[in-house]
PDB file of N, H, CA, C and O in Angstrom:
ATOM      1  N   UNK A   1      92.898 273.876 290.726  1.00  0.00           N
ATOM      2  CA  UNK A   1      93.163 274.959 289.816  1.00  0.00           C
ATOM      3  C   UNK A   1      94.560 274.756 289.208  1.00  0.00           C
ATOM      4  O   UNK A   1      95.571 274.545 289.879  1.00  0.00           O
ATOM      5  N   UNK A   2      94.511 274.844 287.812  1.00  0.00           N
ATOM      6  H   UNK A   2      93.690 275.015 287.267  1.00  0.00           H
ATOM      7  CA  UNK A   2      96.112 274.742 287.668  1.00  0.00           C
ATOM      8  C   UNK A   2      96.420 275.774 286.683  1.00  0.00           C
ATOM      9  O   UNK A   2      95.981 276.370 285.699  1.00  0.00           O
ATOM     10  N   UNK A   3      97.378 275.667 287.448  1.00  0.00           N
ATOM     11  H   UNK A   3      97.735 275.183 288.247  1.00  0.00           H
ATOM     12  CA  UNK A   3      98.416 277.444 286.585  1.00  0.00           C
ATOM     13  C   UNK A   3      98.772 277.121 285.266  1.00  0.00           C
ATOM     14  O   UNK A   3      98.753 276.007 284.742  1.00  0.00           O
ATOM     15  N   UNK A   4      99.239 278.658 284.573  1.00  0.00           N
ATOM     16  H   UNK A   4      99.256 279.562 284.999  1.00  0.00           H
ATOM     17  CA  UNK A   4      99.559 278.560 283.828  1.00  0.00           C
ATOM     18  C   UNK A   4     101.132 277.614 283.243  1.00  0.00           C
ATOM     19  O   UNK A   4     101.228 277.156 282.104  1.00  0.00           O
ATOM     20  N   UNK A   5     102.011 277.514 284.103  1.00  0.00           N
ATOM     21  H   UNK A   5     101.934 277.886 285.028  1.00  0.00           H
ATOM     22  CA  UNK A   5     103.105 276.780 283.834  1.00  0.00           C
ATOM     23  C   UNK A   5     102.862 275.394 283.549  1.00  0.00           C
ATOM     24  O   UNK A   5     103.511 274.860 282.650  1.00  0.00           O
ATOM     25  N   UNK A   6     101.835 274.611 284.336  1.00  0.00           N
ATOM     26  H   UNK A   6     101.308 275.045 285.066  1.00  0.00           H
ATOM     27  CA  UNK A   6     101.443 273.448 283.804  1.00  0.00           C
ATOM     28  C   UNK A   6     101.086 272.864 282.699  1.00  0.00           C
ATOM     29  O   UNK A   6     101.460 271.906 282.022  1.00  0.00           O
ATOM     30  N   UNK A   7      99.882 274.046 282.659  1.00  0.00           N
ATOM     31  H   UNK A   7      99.578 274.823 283.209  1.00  0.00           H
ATOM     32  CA  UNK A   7      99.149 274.135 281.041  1.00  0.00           C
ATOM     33  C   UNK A   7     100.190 274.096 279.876  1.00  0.00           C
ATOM     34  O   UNK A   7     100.228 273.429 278.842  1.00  0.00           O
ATOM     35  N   UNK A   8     100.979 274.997 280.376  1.00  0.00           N
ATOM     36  H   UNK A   8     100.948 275.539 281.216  1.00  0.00           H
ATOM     37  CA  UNK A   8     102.266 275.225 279.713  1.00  0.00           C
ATOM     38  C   UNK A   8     103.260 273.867 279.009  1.00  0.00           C
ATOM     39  O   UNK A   8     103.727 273.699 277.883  1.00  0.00           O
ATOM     40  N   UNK A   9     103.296 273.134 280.137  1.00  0.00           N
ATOM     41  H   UNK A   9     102.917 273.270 281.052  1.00  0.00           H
ATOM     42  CA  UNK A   9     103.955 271.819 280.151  1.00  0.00           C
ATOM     43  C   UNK A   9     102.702 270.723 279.480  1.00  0.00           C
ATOM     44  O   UNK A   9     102.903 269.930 278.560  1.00  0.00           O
ATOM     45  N   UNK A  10     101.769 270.868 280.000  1.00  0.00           N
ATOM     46  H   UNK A  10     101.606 271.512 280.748  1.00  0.00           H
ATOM     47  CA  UNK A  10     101.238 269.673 278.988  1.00  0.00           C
ATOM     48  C   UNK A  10     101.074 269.999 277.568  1.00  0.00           C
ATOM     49  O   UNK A  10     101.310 269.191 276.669  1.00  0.00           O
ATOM     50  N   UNK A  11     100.598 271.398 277.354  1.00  0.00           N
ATOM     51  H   UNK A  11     100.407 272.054 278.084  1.00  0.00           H
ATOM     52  CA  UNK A  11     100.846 271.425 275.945  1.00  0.00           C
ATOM     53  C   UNK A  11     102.068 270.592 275.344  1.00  0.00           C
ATOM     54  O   UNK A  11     102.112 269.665 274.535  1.00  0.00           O
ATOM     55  N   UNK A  12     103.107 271.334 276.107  1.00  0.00           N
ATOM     56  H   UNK A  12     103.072 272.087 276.764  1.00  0.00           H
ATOM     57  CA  UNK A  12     104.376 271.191 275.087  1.00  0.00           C
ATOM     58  C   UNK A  12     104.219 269.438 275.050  1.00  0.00           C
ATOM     59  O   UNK A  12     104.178 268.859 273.965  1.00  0.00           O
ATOM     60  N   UNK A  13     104.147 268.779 276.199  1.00  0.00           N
ATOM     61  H   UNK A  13     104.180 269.250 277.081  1.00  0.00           H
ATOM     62  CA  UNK A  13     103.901 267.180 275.920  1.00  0.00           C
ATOM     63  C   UNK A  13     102.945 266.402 274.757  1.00  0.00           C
ATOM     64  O   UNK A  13     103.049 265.356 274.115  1.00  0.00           O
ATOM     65  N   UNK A  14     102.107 267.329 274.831  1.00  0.00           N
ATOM     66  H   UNK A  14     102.022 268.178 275.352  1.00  0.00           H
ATOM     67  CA  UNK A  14     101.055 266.750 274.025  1.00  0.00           C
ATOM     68  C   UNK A  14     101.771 266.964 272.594  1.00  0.00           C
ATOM     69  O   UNK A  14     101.915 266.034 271.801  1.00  0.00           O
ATOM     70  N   UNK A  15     102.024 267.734 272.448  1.00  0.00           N
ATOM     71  H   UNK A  15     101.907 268.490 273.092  1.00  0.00           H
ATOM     72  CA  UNK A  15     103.097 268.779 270.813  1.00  0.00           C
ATOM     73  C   UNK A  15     103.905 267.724 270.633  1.00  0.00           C
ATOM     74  O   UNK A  15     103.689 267.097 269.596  1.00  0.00           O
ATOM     75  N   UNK A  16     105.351 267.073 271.785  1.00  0.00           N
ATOM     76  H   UNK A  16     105.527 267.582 272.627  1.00  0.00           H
ATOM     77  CA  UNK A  16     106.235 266.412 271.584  1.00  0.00           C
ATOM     78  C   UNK A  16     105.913 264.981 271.152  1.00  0.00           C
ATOM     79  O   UNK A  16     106.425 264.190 270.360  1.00  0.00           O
ATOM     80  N   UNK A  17     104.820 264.954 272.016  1.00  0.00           N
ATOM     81  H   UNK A  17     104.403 265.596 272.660  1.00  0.00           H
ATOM     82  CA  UNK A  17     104.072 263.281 271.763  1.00  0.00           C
ATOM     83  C   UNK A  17     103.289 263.226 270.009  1.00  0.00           C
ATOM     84  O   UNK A  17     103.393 262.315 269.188  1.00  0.00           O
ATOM     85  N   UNK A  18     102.651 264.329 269.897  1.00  0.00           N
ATOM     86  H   UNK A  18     102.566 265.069 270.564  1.00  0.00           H
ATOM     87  CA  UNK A  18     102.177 264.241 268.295  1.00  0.00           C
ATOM     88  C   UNK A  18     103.563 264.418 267.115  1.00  0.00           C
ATOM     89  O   UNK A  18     103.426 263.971 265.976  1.00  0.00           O
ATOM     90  N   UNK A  19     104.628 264.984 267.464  1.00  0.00           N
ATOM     91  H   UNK A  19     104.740 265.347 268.389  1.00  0.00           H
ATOM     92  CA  UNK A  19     106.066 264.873 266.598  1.00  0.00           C
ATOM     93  C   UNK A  19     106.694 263.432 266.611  1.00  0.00           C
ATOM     94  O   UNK A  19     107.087 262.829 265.612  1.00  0.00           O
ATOM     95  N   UNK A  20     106.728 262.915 268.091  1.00  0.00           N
ATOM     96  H   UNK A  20     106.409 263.405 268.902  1.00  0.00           H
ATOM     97  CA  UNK A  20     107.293 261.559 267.779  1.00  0.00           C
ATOM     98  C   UNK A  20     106.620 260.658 266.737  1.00  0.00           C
ATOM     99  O   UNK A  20     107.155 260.048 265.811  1.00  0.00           O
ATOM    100  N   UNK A  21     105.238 260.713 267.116  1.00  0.00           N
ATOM    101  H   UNK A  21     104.804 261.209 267.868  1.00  0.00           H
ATOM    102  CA  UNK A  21     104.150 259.741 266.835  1.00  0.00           C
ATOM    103  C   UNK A  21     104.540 260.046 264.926  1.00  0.00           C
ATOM    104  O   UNK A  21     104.623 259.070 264.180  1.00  0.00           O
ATOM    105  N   UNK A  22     104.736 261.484 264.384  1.00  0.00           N
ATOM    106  H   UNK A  22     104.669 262.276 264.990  1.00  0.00           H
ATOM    107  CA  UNK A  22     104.841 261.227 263.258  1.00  0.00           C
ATOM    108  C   UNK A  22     106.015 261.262 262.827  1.00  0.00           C
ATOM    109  O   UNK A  22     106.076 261.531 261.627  1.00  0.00           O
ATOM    110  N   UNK A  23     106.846 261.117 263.266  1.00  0.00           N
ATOM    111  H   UNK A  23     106.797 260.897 264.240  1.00  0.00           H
ATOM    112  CA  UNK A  23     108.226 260.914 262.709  1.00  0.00           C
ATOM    113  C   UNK A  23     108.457 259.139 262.560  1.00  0.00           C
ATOM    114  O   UNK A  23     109.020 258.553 261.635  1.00  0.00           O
ATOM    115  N   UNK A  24     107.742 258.471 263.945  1.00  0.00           N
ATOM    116  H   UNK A  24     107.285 258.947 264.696  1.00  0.00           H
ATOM    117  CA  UNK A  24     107.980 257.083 263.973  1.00  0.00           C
ATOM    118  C   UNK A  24     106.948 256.396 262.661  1.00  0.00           C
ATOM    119  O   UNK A  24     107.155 255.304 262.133  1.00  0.00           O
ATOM    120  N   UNK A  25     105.677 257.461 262.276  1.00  0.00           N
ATOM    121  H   UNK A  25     105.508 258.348 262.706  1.00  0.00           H
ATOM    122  CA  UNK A  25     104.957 256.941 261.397  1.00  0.00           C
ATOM    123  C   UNK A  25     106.060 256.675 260.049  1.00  0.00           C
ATOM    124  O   UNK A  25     106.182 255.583 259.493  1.00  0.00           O
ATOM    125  N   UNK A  26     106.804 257.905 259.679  1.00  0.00           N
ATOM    126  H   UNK A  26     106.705 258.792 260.130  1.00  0.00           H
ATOM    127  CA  UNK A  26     107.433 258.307 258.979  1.00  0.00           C
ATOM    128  C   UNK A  26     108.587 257.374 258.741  1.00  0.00           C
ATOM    129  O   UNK A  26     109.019 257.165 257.608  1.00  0.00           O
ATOM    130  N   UNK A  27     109.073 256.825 259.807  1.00  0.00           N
ATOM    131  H   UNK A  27     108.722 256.996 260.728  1.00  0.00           H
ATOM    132  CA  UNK A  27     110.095 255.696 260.122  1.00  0.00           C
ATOM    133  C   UNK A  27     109.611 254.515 259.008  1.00  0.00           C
ATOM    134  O   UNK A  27     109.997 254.011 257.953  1.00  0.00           O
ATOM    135  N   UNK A  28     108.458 254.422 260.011  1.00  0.00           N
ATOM    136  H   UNK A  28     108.144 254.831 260.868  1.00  0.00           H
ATOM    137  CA  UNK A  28     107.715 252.822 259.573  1.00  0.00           C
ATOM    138  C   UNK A  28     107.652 252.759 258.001  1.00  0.00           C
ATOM    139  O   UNK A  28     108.020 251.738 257.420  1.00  0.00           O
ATOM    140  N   UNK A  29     107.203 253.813 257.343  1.00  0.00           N
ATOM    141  H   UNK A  29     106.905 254.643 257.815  1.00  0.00           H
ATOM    142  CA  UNK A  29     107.075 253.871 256.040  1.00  0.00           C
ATOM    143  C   UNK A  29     108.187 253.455 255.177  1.00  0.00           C
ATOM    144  O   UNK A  29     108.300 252.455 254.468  1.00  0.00           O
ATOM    145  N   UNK A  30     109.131 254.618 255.428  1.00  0.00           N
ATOM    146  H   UNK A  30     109.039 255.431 256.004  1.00  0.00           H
ATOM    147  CA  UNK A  30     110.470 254.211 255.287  1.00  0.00           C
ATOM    148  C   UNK A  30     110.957 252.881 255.298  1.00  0.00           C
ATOM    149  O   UNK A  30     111.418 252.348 254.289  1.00  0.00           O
ATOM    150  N   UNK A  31     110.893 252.454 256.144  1.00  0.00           N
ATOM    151  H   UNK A  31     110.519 252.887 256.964  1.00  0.00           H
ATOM    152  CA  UNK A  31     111.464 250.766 256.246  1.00  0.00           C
ATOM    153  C   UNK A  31     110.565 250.076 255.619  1.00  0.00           C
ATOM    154  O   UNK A  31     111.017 249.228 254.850  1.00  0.00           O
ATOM    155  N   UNK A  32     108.460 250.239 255.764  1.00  0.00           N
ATOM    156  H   UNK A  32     108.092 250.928 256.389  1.00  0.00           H
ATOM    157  CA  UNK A  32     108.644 249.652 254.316  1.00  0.00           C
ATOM    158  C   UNK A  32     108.881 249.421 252.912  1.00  0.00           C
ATOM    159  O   UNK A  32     108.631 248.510 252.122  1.00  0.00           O
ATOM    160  N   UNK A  33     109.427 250.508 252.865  1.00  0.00           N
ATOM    161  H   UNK A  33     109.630 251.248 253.507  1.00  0.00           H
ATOM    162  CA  UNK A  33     109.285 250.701 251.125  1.00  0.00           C
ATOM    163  C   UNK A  33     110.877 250.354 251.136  1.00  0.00           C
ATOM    164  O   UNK A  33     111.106 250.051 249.965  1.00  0.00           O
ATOM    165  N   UNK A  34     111.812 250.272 251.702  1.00  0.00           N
ATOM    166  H   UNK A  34     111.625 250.518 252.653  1.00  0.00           H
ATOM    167  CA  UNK A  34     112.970 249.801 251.536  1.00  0.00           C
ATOM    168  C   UNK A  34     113.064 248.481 251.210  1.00  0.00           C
ATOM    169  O   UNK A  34     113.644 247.925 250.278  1.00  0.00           O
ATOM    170  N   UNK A  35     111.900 247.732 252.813  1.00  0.00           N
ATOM    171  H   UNK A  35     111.429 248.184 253.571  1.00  0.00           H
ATOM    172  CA  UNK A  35     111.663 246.374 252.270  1.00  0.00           C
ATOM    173  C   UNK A  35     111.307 245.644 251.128  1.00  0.00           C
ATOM    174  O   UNK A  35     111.739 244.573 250.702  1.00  0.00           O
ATOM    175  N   UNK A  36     110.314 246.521 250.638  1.00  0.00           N
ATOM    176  H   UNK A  36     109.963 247.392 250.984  1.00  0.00           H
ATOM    177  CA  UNK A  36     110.134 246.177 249.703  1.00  0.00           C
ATOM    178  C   UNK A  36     110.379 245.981 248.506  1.00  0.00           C
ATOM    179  O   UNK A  36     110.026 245.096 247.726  1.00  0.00           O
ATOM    180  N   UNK A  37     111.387 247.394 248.345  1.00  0.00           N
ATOM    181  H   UNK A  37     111.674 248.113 248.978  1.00  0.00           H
ATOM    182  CA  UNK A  37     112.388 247.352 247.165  1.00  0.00           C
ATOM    183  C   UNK A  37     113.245 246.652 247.198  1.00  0.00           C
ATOM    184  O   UNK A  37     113.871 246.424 246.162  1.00  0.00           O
ATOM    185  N   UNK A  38     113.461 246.276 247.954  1.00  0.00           N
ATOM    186  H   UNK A  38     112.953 246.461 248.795  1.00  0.00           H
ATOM    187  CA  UNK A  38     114.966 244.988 248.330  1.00  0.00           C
ATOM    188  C   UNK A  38     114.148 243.947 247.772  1.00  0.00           C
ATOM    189  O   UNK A  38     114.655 243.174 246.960  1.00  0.00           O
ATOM    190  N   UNK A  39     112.791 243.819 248.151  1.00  0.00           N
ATOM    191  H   UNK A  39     112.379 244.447 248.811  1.00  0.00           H
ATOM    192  CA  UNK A  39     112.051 242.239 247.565  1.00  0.00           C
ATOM    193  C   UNK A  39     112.325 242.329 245.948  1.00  0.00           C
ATOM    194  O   UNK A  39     112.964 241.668 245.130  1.00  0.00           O
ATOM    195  N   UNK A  40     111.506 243.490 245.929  1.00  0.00           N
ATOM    196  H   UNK A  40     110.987 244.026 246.595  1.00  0.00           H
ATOM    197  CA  UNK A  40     111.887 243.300 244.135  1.00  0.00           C
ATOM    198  C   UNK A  40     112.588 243.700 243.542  1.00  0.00           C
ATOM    199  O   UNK A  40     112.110 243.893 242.425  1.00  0.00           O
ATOM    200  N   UNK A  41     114.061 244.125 243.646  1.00  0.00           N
ATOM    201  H   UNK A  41     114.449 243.968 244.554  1.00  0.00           H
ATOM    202  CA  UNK A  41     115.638 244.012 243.243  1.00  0.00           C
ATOM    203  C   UNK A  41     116.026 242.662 243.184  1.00  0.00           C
ATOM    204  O   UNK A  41     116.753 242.173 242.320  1.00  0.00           O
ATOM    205  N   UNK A  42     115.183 241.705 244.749  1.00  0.00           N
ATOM    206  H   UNK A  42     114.592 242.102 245.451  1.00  0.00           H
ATOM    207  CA  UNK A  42     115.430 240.186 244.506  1.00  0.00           C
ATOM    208  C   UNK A  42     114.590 239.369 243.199  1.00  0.00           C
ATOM    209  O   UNK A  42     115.070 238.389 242.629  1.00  0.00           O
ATOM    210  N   UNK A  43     113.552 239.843 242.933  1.00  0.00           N
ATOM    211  H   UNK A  43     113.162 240.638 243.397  1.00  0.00           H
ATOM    212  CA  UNK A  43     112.689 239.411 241.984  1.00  0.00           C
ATOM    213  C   UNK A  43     113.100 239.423 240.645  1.00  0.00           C
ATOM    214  O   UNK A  43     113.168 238.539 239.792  1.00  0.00           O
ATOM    215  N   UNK A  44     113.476 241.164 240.649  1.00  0.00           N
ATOM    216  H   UNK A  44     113.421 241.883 241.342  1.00  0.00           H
ATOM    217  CA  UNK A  44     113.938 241.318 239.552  1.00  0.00           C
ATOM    218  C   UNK A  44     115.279 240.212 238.973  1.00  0.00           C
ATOM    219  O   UNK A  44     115.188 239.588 237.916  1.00  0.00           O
ATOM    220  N   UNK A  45     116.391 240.144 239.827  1.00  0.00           N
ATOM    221  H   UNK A  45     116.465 240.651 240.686  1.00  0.00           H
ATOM    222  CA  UNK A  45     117.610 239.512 239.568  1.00  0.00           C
ATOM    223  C   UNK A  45     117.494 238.155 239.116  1.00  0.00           C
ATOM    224  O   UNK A  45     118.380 237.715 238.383  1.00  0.00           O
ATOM    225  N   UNK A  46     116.386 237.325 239.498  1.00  0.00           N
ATOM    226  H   UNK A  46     115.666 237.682 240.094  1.00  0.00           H
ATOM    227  CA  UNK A  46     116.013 236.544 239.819  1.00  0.00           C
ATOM    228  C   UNK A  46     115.342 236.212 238.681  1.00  0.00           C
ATOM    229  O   UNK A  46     115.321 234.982 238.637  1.00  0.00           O
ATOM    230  N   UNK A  47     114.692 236.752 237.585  1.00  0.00           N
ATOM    231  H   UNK A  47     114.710 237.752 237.620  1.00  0.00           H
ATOM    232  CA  UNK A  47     114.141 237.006 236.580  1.00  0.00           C
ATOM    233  C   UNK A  47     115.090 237.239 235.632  1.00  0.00           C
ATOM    234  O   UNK A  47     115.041 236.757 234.500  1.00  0.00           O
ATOM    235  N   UNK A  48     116.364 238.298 236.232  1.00  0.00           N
ATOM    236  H   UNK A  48     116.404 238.690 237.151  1.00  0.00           H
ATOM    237  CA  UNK A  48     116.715 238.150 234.764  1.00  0.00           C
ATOM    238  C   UNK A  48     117.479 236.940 234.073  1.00  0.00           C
ATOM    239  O   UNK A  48     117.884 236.798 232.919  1.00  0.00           O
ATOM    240  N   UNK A  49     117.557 235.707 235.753  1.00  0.00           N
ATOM    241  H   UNK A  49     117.228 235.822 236.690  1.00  0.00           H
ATOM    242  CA  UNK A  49     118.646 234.498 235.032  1.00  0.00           C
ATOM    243  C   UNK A  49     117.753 233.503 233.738  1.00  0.00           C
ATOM    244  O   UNK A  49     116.655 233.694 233.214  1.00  0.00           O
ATOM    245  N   UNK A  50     118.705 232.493 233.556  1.00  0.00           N
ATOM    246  H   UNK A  50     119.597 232.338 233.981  1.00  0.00           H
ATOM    247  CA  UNK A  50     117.846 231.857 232.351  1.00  0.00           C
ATOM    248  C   UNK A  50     117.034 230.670 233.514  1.00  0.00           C
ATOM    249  O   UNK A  50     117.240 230.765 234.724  1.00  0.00           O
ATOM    250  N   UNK A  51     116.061 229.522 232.891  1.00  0.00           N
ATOM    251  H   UNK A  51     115.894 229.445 231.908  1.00  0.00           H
ATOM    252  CA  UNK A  51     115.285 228.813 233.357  1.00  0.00           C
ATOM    253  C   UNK A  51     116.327 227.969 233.873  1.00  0.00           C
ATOM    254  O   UNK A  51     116.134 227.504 234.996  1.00  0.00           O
ATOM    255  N   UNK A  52     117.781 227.573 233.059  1.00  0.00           N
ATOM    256  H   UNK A  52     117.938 227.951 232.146  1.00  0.00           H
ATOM    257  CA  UNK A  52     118.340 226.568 233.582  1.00  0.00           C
ATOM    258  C   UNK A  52     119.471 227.133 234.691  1.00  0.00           C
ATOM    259  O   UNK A  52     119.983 226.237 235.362  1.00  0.00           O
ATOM    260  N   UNK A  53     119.922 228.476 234.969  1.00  0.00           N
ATOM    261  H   UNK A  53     119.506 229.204 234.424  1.00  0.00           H
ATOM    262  CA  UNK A  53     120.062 228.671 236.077  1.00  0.00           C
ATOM    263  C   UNK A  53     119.333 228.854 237.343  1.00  0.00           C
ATOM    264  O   UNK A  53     119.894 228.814 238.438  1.00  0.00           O
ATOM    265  N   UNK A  54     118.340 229.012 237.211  1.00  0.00           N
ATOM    266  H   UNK A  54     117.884 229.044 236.321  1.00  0.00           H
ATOM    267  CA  UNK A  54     116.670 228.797 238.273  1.00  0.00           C
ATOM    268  C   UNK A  54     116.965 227.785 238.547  1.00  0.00           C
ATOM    269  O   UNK A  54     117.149 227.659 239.758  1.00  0.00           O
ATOM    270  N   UNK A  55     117.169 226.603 237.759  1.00  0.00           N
ATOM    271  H   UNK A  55     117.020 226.706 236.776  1.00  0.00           H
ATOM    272  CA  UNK A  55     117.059 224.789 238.149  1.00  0.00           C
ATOM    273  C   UNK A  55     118.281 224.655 238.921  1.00  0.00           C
ATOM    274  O   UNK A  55     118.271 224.115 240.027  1.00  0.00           O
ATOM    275  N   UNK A  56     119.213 225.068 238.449  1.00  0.00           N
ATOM    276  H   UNK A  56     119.221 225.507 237.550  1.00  0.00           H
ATOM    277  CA  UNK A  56     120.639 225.322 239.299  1.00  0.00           C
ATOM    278  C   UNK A  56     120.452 225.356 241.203  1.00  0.00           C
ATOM    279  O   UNK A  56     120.920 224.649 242.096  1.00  0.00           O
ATOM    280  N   UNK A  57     119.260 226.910 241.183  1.00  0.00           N
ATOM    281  H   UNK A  57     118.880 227.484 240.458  1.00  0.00           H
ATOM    282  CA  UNK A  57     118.965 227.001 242.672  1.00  0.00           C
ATOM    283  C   UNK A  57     117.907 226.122 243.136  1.00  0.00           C
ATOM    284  O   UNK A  57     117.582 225.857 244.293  1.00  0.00           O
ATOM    285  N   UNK A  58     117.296 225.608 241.734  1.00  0.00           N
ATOM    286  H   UNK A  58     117.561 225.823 240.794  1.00  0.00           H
ATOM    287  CA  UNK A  58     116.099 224.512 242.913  1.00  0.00           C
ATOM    288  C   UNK A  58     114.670 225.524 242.798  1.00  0.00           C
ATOM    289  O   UNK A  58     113.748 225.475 243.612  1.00  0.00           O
ATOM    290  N   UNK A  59     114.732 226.703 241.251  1.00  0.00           N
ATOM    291  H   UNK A  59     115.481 226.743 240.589  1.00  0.00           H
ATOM    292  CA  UNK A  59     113.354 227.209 241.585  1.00  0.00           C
ATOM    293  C   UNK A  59     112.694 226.893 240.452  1.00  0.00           C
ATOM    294  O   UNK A  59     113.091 225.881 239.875  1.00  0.00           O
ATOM    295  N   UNK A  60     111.841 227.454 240.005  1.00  0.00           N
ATOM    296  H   UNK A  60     111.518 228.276 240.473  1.00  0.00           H
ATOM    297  CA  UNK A  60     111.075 227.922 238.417  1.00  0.00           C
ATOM    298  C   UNK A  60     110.746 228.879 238.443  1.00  0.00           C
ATOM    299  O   UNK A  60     110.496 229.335 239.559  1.00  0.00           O
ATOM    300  N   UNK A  61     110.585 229.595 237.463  1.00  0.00           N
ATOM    301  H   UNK A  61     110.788 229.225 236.556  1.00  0.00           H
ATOM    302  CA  UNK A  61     110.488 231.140 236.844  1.00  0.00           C
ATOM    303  C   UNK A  61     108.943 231.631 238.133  1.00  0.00           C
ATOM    304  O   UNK A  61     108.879 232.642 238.832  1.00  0.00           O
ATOM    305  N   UNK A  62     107.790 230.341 238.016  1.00  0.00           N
ATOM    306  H   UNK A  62     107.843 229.520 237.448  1.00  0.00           H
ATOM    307  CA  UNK A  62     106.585 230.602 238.720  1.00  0.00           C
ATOM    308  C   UNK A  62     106.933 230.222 240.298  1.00  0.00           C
ATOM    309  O   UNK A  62     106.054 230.047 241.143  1.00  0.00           O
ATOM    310  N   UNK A  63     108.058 230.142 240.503  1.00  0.00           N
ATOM    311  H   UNK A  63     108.772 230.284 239.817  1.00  0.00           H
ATOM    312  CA  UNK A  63     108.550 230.146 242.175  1.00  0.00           C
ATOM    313  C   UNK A  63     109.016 231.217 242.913  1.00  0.00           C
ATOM    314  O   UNK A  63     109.105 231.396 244.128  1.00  0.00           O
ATOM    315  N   UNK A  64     109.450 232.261 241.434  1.00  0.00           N
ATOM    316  H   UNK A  64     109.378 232.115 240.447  1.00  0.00           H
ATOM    317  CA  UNK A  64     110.520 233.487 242.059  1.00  0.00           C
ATOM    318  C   UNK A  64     109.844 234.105 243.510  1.00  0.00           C
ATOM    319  O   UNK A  64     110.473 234.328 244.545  1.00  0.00           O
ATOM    320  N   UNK A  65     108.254 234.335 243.262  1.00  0.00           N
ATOM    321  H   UNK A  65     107.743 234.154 242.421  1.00  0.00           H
ATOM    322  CA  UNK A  65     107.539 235.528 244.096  1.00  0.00           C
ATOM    323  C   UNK A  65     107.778 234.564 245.442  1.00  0.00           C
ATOM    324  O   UNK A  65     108.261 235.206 246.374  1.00  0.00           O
ATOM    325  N   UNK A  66     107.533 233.125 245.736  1.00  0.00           N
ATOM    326  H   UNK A  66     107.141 232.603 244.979  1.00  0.00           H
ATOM    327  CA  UNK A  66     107.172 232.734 246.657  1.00  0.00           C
ATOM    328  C   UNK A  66     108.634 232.506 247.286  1.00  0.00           C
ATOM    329  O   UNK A  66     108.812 232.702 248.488  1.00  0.00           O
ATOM    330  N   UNK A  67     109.716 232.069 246.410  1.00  0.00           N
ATOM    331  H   UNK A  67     109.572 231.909 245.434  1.00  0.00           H
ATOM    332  CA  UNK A  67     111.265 232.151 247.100  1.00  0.00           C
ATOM    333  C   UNK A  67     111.317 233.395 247.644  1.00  0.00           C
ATOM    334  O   UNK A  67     111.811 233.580 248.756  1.00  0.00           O
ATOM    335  N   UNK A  68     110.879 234.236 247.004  1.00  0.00           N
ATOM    336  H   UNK A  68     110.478 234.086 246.100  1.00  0.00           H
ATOM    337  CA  UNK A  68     111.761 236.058 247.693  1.00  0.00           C
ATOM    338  C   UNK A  68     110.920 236.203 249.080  1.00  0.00           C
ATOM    339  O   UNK A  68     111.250 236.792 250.109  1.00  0.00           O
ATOM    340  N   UNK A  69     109.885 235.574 248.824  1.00  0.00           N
ATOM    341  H   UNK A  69     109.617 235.095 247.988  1.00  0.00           H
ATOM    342  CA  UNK A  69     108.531 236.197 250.021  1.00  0.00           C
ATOM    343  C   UNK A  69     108.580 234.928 251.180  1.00  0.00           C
ATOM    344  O   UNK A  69     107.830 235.010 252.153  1.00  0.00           O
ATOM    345  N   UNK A  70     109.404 233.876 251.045  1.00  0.00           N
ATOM    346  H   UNK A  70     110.014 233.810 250.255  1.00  0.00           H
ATOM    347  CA  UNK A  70     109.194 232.411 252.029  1.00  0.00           C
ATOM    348  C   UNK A  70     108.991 232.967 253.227  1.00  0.00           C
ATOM    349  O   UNK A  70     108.074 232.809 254.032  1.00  0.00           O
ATOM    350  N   UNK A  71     110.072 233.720 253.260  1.00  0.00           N
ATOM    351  H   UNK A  71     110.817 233.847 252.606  1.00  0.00           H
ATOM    352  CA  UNK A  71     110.577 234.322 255.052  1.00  0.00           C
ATOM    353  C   UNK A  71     108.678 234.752 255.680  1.00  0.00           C
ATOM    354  O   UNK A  71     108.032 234.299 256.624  1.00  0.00           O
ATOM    355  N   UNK A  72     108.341 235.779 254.633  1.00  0.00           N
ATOM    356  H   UNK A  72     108.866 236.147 253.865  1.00  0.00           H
ATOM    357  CA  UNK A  72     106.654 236.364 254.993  1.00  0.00           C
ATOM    358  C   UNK A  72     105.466 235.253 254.955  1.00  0.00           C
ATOM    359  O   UNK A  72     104.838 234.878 255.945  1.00  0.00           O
ATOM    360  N   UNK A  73     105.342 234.954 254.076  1.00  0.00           N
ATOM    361  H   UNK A  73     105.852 235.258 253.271  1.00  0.00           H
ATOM    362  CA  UNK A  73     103.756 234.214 253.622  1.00  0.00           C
ATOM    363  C   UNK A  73     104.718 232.517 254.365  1.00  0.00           C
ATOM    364  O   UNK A  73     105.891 232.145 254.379  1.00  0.00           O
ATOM    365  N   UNK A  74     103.221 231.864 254.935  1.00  0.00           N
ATOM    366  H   UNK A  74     102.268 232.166 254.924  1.00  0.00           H
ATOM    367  CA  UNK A  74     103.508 230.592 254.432  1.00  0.00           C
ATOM    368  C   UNK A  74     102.635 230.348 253.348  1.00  0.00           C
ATOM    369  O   UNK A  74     101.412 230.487 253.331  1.00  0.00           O
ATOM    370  N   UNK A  75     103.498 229.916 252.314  1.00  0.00           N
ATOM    371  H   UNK A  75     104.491 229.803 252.327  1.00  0.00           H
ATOM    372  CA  UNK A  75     102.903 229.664 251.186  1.00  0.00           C
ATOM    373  C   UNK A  75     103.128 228.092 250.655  1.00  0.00           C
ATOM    374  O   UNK A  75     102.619 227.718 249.598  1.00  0.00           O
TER     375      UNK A  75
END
């Protein structure tokens, strides 16, 4: 048989455990869309040089996505 103080306590656990769960969802999101905007701030910058500063770093205009993304994809 269990009392009311227990009941009491798992609620509140169950409550605390569904707040973390969406705050950390909330986290995750966050960090990706940061990531991602950081990718394409790199894209963008990266775009706006001319072709012969691209050659400078060793890319082409059709390299930008796969330079910014190396670290992710093997591509």
């Amino acid at each position: 048989m269990t009392n009311l103080h227990d009941t009491a306590i798992d609620t509140r656990a169950r409550l605390m455990a569904r707040i973390d769960a969406f705050f950390a969802s909330l986290g995750q999101g966050i960090n990706a869309y940061m990531h991602r905007k950081s990718r394409m701030d790199q894209i963008e910058a990266l775009n706006a040089l001319s072709d012969s500063e691209l050659a400078d770093i060793g890319i082409t205009r059709d390299d930008i996505p796969r330079h910014v993304f190396r670290d992710t994809f093997y591509i």
